[in-house]
PADODO-191568 format. One record per atom (N, C-alpha, C): x, z, y; atom name; residue number from 1. Coordinates in steps of 0.1 Angstrom, whole numbers, plus 5000, padded with zeros to 4 digits. Layout:
PADODO-191568
east/up/north/drentor/lumvo
X/Z/Y/CA/NUM $
...
***
This chain:
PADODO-191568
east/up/north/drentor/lumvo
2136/5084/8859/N/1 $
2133/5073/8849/CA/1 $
2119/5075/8844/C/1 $
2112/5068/8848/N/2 $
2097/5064/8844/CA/2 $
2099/5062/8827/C/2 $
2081/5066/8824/N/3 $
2083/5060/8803/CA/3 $
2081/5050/8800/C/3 $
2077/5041/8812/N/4 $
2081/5025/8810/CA/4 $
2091/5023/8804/C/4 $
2103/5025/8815/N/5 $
2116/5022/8817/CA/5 $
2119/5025/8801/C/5 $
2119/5035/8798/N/6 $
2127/5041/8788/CA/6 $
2122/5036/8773/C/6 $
2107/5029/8776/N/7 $
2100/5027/8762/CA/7 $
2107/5013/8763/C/7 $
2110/5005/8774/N/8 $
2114/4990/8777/CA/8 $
2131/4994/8771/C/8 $
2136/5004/8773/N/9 $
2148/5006/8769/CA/9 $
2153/5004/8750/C/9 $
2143/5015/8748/N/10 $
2142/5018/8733/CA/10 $
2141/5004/8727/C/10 $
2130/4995/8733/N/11 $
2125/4983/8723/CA/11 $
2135/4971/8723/C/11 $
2143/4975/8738/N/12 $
2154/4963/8735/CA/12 $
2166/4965/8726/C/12 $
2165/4981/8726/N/13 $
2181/4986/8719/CA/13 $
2176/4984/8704/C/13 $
2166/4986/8699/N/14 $
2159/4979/8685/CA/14 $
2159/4968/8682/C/14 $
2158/4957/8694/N/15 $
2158/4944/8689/CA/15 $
2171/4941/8689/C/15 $
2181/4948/8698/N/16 $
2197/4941/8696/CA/16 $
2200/4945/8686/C/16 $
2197/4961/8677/N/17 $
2205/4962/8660/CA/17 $
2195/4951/8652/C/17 $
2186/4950/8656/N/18 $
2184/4938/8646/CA/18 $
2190/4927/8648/C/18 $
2193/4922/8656/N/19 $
2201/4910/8660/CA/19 $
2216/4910/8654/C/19 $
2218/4922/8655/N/20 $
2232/4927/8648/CA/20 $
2233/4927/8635/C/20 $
2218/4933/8628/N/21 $
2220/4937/8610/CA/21 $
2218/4921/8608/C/21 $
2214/4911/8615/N/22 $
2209/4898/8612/CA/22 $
2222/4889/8609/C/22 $
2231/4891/8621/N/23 $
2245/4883/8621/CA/23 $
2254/4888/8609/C/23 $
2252/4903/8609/N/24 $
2265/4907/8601/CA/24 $
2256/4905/8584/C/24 $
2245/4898/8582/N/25 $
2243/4898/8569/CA/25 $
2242/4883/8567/C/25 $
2245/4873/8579/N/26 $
2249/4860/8577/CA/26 $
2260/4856/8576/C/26 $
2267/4862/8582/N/27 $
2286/4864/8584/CA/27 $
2293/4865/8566/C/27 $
2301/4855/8565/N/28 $
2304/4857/8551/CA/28 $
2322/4862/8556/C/28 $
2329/4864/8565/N/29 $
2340/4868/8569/CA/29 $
2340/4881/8569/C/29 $
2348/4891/8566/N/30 $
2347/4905/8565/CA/30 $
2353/4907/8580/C/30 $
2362/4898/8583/N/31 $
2369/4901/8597/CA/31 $
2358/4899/8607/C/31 $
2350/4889/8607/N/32 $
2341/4884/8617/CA/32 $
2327/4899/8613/C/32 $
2324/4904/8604/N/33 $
2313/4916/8598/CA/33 $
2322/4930/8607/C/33 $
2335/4935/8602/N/34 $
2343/4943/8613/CA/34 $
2340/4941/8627/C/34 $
2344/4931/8631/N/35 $
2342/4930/8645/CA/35 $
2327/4932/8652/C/35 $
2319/4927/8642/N/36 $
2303/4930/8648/CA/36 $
2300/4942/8648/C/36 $
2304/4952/8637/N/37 $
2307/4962/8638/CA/37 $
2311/4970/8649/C/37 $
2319/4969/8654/N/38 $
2326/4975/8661/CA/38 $
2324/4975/8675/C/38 $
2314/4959/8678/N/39 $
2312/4959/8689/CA/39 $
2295/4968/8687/C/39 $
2288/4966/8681/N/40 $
2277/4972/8679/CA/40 $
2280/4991/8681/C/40 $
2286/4994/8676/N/41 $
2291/5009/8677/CA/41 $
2295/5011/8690/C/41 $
2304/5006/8695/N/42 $
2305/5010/8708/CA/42 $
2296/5004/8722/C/42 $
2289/4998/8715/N/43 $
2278/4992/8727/CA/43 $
2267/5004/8730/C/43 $
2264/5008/8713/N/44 $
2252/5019/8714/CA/44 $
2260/5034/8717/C/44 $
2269/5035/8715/N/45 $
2273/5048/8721/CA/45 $
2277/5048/8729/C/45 $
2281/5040/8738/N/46 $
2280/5038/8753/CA/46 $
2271/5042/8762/C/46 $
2255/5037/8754/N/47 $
2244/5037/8761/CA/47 $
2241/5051/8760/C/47 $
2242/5057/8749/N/48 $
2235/5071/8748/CA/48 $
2245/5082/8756/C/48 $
2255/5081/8763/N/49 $
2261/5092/8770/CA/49 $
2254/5091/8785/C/49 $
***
C-alpha cells in the first residue's frame, strides 16, 4: 500500500464521520440517530481490521 493510497483512505474515512455527525445531528428520531449509529460503528471497525 502506497501513502497515497492510505492518505486517500484516511481523508475519505473523515469525510464519511462527518457525513455521519451531520445526519445524526439533523435526525430528530432517536430510532433513525441508533441506527446511524450503528451503521457508522461497524462500518469503521470493519475497516480497521
Amino acid at each position: 500500500m502506497s501513502i497515497g493510497t492510505t492518505w486517500r483512505q484516511r481523508r475519505q474515512a473523515a469525510r464519511t464521520r462527518r457525513a455521519i455527525d451531520r445526519a445524526i445531528a439533523r435526525t430528530g428520531s432517536p430510532a433513525m440517530r441508533d441506527e446511524l449509529l450503528t451503521m457508522a460503528n461497524s462500518s469503521f471497525t470493519s475497516r480497521e481490521l
